[in-house]
C-alpha positions in Angstrom: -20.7 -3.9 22.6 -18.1 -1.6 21.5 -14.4 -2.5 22.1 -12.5 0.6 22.2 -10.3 2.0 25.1 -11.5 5.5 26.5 -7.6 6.8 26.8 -7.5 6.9 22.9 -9.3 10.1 22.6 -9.8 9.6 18.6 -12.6 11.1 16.7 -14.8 8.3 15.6 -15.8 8.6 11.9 -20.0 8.0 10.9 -21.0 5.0 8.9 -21.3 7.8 6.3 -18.0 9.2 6.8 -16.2 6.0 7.5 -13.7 4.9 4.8 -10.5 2.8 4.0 -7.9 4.9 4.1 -4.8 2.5 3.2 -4.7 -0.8 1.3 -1.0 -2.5 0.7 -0.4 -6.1 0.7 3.5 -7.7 0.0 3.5 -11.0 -1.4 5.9 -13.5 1.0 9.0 -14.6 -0.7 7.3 -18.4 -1.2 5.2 -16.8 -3.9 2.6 -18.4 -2.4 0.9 -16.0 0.2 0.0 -12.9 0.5 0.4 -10.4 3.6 -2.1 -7.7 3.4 -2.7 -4.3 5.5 -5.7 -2.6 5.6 -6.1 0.7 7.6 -9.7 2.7 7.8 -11.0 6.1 9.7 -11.5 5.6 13.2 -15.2 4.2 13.0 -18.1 5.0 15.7 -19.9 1.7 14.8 -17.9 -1.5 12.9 -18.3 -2.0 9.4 -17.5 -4.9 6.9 -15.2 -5.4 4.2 -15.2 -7.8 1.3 -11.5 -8.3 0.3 -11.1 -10.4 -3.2 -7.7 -10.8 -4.6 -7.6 -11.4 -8.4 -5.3 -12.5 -11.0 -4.1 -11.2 -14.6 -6.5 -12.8 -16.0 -9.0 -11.2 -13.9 -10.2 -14.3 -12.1 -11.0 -14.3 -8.7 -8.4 -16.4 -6.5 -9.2 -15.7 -3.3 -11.3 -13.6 -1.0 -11.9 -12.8 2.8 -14.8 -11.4 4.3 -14.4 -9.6 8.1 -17.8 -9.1 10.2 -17.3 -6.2 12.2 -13.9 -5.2 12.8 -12.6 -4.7 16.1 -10.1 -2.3 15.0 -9.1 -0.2 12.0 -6.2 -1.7 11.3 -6.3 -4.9 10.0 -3.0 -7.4 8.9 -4.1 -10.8 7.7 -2.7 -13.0 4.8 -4.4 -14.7 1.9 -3.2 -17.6 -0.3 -2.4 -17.2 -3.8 -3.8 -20.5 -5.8 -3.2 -21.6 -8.8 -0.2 -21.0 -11.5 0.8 -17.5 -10.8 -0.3 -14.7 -13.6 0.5 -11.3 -13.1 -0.3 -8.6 -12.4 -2.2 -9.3 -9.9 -5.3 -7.3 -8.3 -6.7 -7.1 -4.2 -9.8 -5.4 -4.2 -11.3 -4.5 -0.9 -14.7 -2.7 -0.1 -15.9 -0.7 3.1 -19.8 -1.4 3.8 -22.5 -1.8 6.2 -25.6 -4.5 5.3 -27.9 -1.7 6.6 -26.2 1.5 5.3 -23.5 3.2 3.3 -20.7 2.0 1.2 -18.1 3.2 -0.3 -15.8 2.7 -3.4 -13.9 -0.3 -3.6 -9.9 0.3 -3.2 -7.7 -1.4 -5.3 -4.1 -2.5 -5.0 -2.1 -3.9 -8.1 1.2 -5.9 -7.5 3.3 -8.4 -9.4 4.0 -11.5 -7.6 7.6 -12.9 -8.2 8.2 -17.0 -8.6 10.4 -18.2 -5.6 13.8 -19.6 -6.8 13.6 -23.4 -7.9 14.0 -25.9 -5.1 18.3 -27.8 -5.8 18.8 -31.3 -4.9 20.4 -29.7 -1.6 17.4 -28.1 -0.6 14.9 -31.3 -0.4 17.8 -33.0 1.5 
């Protein structure tokens, strides 16, 4: 079942030709999550992505794994756990289980520690 509307007259993109064509995420000023944007070609049939977000250290903190997109533009956030290390890695990879894939796109960002909490604020 395809979920597209037929007014959008885009050109849809092969699995082959498919491909993510915009990867940004801005960490939220809690330091503590992680908005992500992920924008990909126009696709005639829905791919997945594997989206791992790593720390300085290189250890893997989080990932998210989406089955088949609706759309090619996808916002979602992710949780940053642990002490934070910069700089900080979000790797996210195009695919299809019974087809192409492409390079994985990276995005490296430095996550700043929210101002400590004053007496006032737990009041």
């Amino acid at each position: 079942m395809d979920f597209f509307f037929p007014e959008d007259n885009l050109d849809r993109a092969t699995p082959e030709e498919t491909r993510i064509t915009s990867l940004s995420a801005e960490p939220y000023p809690d330091g503590r999550r992680l908005h992500v944007n992920i924008e990909m070609t126009p696709f005639q049939k829905r791919p997945h992505l594997e989206i791992t977000l790593n720390n300085g250290d290189g250890d893997e903190i989080a990932s998210v794994s989406v089955v088949e997109p609706l759309t090619w533009k996808i916002e979602f956030t992710m949780h940053i756990r642990g002490e934070l290390k910069n700089p900080y890695s979000l790797d996210a990879k195009l695919f299809y289980p019974d087809g192409p894939s492409t390079e994985t796109q990276t995005f490296t960002f430095d996550v700043t520690p929210p101002p400590p909490a004053t007496e006032t604020d737990s009041d």
